[in-house]
Backbone as numpy.savetxt, mean C-alpha at the origin, in Angstrom:
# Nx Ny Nz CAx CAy CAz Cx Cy Cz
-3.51 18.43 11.11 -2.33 17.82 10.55 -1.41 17.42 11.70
-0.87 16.45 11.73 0.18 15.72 12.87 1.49 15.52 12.24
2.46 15.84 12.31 3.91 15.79 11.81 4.47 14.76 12.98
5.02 13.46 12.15 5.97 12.61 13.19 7.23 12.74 12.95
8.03 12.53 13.32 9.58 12.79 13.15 10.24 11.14 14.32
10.91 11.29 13.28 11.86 9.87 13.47 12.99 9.55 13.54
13.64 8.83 14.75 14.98 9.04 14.56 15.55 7.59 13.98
14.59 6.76 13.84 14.94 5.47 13.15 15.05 5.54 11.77
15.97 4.74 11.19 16.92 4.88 10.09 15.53 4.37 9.31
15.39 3.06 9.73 14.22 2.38 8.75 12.39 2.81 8.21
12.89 3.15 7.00 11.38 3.90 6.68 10.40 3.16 6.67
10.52 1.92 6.73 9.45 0.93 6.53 8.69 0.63 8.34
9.54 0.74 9.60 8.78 0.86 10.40 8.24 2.06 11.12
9.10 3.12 10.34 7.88 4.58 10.45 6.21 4.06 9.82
6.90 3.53 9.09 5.03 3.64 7.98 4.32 2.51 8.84
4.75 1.24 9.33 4.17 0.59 9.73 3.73 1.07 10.82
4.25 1.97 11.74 3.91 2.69 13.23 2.66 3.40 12.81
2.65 4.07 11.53 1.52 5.32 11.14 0.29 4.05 10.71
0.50 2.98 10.21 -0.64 2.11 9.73 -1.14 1.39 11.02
-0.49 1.22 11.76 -1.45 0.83 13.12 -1.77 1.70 13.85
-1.15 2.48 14.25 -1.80 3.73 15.09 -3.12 4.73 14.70
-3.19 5.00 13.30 -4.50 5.17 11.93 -5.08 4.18 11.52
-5.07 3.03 12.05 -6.37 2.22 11.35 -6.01 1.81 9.43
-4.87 2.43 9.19 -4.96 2.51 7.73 -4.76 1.04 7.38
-5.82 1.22 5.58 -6.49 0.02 4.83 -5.32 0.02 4.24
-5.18 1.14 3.57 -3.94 1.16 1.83 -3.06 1.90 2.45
-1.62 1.65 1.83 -0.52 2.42 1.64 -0.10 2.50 0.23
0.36 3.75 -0.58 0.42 4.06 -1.59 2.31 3.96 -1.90
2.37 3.44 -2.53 3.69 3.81 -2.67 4.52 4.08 -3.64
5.29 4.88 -3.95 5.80 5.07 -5.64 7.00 4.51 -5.65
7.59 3.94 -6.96 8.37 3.22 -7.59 9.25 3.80 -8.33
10.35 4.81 -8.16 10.82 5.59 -9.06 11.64 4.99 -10.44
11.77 3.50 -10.37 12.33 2.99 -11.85 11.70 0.98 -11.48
12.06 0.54 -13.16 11.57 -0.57 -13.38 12.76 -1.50 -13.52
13.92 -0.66 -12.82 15.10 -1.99 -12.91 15.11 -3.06 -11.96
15.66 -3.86 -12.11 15.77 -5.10 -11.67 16.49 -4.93 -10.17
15.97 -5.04 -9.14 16.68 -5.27 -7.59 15.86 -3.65 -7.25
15.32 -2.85 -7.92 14.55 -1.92 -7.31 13.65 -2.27 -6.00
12.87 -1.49 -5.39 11.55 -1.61 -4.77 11.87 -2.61 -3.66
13.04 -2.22 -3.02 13.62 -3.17 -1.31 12.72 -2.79 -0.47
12.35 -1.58 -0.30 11.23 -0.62 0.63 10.03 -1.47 0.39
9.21 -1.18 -0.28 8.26 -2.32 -1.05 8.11 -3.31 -0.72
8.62 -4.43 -1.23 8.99 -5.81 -0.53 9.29 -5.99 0.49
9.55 -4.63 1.88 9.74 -5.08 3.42 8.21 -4.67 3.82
7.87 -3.51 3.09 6.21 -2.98 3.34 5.27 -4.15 3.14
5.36 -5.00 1.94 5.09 -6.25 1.72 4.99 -7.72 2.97
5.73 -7.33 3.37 5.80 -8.60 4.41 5.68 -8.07 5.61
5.55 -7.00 5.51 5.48 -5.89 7.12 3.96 -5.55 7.56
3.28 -5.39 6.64 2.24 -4.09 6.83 0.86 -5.23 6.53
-0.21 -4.90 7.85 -1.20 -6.38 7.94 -2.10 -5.53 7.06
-1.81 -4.47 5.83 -3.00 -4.07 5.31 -2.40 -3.76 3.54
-3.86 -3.23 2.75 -2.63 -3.84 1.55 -2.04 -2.33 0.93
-0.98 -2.87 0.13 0.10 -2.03 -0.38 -0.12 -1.87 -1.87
-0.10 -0.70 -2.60 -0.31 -0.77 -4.16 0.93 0.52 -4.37
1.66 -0.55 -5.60 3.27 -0.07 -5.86 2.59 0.59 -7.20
3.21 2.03 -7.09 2.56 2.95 -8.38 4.04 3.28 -9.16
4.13 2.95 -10.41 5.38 3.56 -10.54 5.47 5.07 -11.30
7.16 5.59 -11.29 6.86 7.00 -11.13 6.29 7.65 -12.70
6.38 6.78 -13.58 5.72 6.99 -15.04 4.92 5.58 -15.56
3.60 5.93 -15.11 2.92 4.61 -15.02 2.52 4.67 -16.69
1.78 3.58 -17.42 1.67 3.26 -18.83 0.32 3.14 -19.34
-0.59 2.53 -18.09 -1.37 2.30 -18.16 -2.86 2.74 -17.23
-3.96 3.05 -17.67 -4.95 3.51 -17.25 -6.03 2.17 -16.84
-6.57 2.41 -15.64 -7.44 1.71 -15.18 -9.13 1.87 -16.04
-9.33 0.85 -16.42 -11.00 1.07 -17.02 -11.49 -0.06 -16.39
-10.93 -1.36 -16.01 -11.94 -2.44 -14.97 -10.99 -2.84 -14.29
-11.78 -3.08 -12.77 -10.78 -3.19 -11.65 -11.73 -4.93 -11.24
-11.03 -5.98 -11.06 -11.20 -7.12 -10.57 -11.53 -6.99 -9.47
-12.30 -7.32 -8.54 -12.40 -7.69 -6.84 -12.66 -9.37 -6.51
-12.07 -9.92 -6.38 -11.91 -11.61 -5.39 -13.24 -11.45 -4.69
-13.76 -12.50 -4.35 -15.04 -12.52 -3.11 -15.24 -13.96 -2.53
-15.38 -13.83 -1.48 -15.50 -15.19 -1.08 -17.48 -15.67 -0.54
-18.42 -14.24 -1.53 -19.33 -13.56 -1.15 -19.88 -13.57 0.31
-18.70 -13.63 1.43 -19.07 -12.86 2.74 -19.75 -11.82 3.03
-20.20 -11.43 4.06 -20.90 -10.19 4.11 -19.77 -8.90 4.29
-18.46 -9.28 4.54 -17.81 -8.55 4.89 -16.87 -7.87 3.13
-17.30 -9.13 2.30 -16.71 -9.04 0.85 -17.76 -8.26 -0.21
-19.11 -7.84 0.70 -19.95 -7.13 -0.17 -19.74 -5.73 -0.31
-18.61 -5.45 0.63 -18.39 -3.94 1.28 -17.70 -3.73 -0.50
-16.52 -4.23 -0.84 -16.07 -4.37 -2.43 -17.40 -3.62 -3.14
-17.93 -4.06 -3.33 -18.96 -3.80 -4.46 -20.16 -2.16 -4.04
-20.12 -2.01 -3.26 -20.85 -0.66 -2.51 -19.86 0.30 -3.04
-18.47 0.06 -2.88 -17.14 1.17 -3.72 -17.23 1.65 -5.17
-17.69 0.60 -6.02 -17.57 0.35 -7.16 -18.51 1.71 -7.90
């Protein structure tokens, strides 16, 4: 386990420091309400982070039973389907 500590105000370039320095694919992130101007963090992670982001909120509604994957059938887009 590695503990970072930060003296920068902005949480969004802590996480981005931990996603390049780890190689990381996903960042998880929770959504604690569905009002309107919520999720600023989010939307900077969004335009910040070269890997992708999935916004969970904190009382989700709905259950996953089929998940879509895009393909452009590359060899690199077959990796998708080996997960499945």
């Amino acid at each position: 386990m590695e503990v970072l500590i930060s003296e920068d105000p902005y949480t969004e370039s802590l996480i981005n420091y931990v996603v390049h320095k780890y190689s990381i694919n996903l960042v998880m992130v929770g959504n604690k309400n569905n009002d309107s101007g919520t999720g600023v963090i989010t939307d900077k992670l969004l335009r910040l982070l070269k890997c992708d982001v999935m916004s969970i909120p904190q009382h989700p509604t709905l259950s996953l039973e089929n998940v879509w994957a895009g393909t452009d059938f590359s060899k690199e887009s077959r990796k998708v389907f080996s997960s499945c």
